[in-house]
N, C-alpha and C positions, 0 to 999 in steps of 0.2 A: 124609333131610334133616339137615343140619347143625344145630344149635341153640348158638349162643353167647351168653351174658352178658356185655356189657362192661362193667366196674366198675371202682370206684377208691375210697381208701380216703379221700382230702380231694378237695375239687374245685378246679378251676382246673388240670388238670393237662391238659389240651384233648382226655379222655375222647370227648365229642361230638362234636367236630371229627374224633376218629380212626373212629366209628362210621361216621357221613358217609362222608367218602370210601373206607372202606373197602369200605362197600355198594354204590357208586358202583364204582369197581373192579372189583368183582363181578360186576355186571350186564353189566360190559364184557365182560367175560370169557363172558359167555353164560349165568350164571345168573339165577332168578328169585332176586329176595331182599324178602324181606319185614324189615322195621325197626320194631320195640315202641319207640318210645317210653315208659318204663318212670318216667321223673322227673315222679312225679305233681304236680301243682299248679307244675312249674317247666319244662315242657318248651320246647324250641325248635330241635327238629331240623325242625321243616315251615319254620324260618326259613330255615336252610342250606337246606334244597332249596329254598327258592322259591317254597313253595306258603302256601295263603292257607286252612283248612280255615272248613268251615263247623260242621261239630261234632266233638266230640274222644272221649276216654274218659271224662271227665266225664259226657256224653249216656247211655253204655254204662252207667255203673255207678248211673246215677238210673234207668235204665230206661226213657228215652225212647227210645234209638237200640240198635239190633244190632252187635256189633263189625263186621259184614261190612259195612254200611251206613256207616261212618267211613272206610273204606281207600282213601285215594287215592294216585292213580299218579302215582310221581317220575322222576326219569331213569335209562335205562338200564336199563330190567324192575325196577326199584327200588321197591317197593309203602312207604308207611308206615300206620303206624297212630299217627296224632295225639295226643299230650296234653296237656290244659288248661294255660293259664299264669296264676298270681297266685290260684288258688283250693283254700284252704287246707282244704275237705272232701273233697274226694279224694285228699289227701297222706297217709293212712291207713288202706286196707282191712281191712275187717271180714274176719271168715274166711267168711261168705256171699256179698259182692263177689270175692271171690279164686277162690272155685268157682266162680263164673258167669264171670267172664275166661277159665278152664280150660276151660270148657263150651264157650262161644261158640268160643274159637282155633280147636275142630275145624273150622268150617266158611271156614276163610280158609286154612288150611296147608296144602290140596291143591296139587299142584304147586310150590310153593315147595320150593325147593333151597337156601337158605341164612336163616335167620332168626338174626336181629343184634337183643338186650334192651339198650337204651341202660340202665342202670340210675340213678339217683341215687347221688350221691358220699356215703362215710359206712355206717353199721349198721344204721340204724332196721330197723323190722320187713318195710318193703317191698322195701327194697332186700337183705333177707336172702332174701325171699321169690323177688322176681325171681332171683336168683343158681341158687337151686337150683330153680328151671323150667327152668334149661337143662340142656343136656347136657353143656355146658364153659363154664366161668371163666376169660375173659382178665383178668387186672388191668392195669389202663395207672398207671402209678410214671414220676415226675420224678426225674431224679437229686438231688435234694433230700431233707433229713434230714426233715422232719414229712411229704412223700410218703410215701417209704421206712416210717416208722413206723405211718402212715396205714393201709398197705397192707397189712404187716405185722395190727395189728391188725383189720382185715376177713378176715383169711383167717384170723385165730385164731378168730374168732366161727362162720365158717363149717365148720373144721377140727372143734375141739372141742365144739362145740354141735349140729354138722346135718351130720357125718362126711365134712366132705369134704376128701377127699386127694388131689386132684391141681388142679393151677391151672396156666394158662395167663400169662407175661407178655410184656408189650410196655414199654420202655422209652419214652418219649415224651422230646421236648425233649432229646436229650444231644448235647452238644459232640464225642464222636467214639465210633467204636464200642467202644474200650476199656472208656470210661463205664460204658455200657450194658451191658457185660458183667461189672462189678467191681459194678453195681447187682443184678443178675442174681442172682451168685453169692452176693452179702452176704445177699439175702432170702432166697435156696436154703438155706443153710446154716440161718439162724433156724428154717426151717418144717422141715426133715428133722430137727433135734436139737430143739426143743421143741413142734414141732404134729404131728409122726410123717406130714408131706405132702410132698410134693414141686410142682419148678417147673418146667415147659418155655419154654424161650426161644425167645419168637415173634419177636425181634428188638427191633430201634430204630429210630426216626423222628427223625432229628435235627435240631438247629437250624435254622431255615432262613427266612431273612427273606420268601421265598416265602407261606408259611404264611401270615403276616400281612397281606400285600398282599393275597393273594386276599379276606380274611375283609372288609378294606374293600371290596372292591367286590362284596360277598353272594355271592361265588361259590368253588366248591370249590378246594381248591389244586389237585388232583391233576385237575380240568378245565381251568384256566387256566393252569396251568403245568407241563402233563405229561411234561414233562425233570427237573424240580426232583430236588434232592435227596431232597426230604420225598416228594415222588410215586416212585421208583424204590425207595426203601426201601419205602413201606406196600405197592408190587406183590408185591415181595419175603413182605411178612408176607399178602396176599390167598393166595400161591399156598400159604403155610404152612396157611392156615385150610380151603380146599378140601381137602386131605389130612388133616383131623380125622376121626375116627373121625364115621358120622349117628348121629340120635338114637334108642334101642331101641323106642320109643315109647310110651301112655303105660300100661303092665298093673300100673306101678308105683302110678297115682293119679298120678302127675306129668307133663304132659303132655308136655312136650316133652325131658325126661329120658329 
């Protein structure tokens, strides 16, 4: 099994939106993928898909519901696991909630071939948490300076404080590939000479008025317009993430690491 985090270090960089269809994608492609919705108290990937849940992780972590009992099926072998919106006691796990999420996962990640951690945008402690349950760190960067610094600072948090040295990027939003590669290379350089990490480029999603259209009419780009720019670039970055090394599994105490 594949295990990725996708993160970012500000938000509005359309992290979600690249989760989405990238899952979407996937499933085309003939894998199972399972999708954490990971932004506690702010989630809204069951919006993109379409679906309506009737309980979330919320339920999971008061101990009403079973993680396995929340997972409903989206398109394309595309499973999620739902989480709450606008409820400010789950945007904090305890370290007793966070063993029990690790617990519970084992019984949903049979069979699944690619698991995708929507994470929240930012440091806090959850979104540090979710990052290293996976096995690989994508960060999604805007060619933009408080992106870029954003991003920068999350991988220093997770570099120097919880050793991790190697990340994953995807350029979002760039006006041509050049961009995306002068983005690339600008954070590769910060994180080899002062985090002692390194970057792989997963590529760019570029501008694409597509994007937009779709997201009004609640529907994925890369379903409604799968010629688009934006859609042939993220197939590009699916078939990169299929060739990630799976995850060891978890004898570390980290599950999906």
């Amino acid at each position: 099994m594949i295990s990725l985090a996708v993160t970012s270090g500000k938000g509005g960089v359309g992290k979600t939106t690249i989760v989405a269809n990238l899952a979407y994608l996937l499933g085309r492609m003939g894998k199972r993928v399972l999708v954490l919705d990971a932004d506690l108290g702010l989630g809204n990937l069951d919006v993109l898909f379409g679906l309506r849940p009737s309980y979330t992780l919320e339920h999971v972590l008061l101990g009403q519901k079973r993680l396995k009992d929340i997972v409903l099926k989206g398109p394309a072998q595309v499973e999620l696991v739902p989480a709450p919106s606008g409820v400010e006691e789950v945007s904090h796990l305890s370290r007793d909630q966070r063993l029990m999420l690790l617990e519970q996962f084992e019984e949903v990640l049979d069979g699944v071939d690619v698991l995708l951690i929507d994470t929240a945008p930012g440091i806090s402690s959850n979104v540090v948490f979710f990052n290293l349950t996976a096995s690989e760190v994508l960060v999604v960067v805007c060619p933009e300076p408080c992106s870029m610094l954003d991003s920068y600072a999350l991988m220093k948090v997770l570099a120097l404080n919880h050793s991790k040295r190697n990340f994953r990027l995807l350029v979002n939003n760039a006006k041509e590939a050049l961009e995306g590669m002068k983005v690339f290379e600008r954070l590769d350089e910060l994180a080899s000479r002062f985090l002692g990490a390194s970057l792989d480029y997963m590529g760019l999603v570029p501008n694409d008025p597509k994007v937009l259209a779709a997201s009004k009419q609640r529907r994925l780009f890369v379903e409604a317009y799968p010629d688009s720019k934006a859609t042939l670039a993220l197939e590009g970055v699916a078939r990169r993430v299929l060739r990630l090394p799976e995850a060891k599994g978890g004898s570390s105490g980290v599950l999906f690491g």
